[in-house]
N, C-alpha and C positions, 0 to 999 in steps of 0.2 A: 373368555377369549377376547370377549372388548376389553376388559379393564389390562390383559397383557398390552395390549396392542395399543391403547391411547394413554395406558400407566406408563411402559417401560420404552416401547419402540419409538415413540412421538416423538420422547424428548430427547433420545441418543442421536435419531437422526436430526433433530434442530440444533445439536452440538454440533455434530460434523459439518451439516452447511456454511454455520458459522464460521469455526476453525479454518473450514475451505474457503470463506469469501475474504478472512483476514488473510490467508497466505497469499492470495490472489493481488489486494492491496500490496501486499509487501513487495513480492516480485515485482510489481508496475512499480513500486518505488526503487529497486534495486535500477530498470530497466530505466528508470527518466534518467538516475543518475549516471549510467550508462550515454544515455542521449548528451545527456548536460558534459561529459567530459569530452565528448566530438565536436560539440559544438565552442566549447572550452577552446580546443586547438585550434578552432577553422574559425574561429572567430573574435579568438579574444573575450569572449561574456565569461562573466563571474556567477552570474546567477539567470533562473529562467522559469518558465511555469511550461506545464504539457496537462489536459484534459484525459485522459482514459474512464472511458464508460461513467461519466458523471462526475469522475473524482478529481480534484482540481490537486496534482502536485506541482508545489514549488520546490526545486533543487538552488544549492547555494556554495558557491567554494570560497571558504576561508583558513581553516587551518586542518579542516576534512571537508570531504564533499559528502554533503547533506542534502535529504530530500524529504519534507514536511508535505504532512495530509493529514485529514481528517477521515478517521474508519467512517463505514455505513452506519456506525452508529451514534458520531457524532462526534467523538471522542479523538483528541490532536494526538497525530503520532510523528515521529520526526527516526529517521536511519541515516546512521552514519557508517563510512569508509574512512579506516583509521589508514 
């Protein structure tokens, strides 16, 4: 019963957290870009940073609007809106 439960259970639920803290990231990135095109209109900026829960995203418009961060795990991700 232990080797089920710290063999097989341990590690599918440390997938899923995962999987779930990167979709988490994503949408906050989807969401600054979001921000960044309001503030786009209202203000004329091309580019901008927004902090969520530790993570430091920079958005940027150039020929798409892009928002760059680094996962929890350290690792550079960048999304874009074609």
């Amino acid at each position: 019963m232990v080797f089920v439960l710290f063999g097989s259970l341990l590690p599918v639920l440390h997938g899923m957290h995962e999987k779930l803290q990167l979709k988490r990231e994503r949408a906050a990135a989807f969401e600054t870009m979001y921000e960044g095109a309001i503030e786009m209109q209202s203000e004329n900026a091309k580019s901008g940073m927004r902090t969520i829960n530790g993570t430091v995203y920079h958005w940027q418009m150039d020929t798409h609007m892009c928002a760059s961060y680094n996962t929890y795990k350290g690792e550079p991700e960048v999304v874009c809106l074609e």
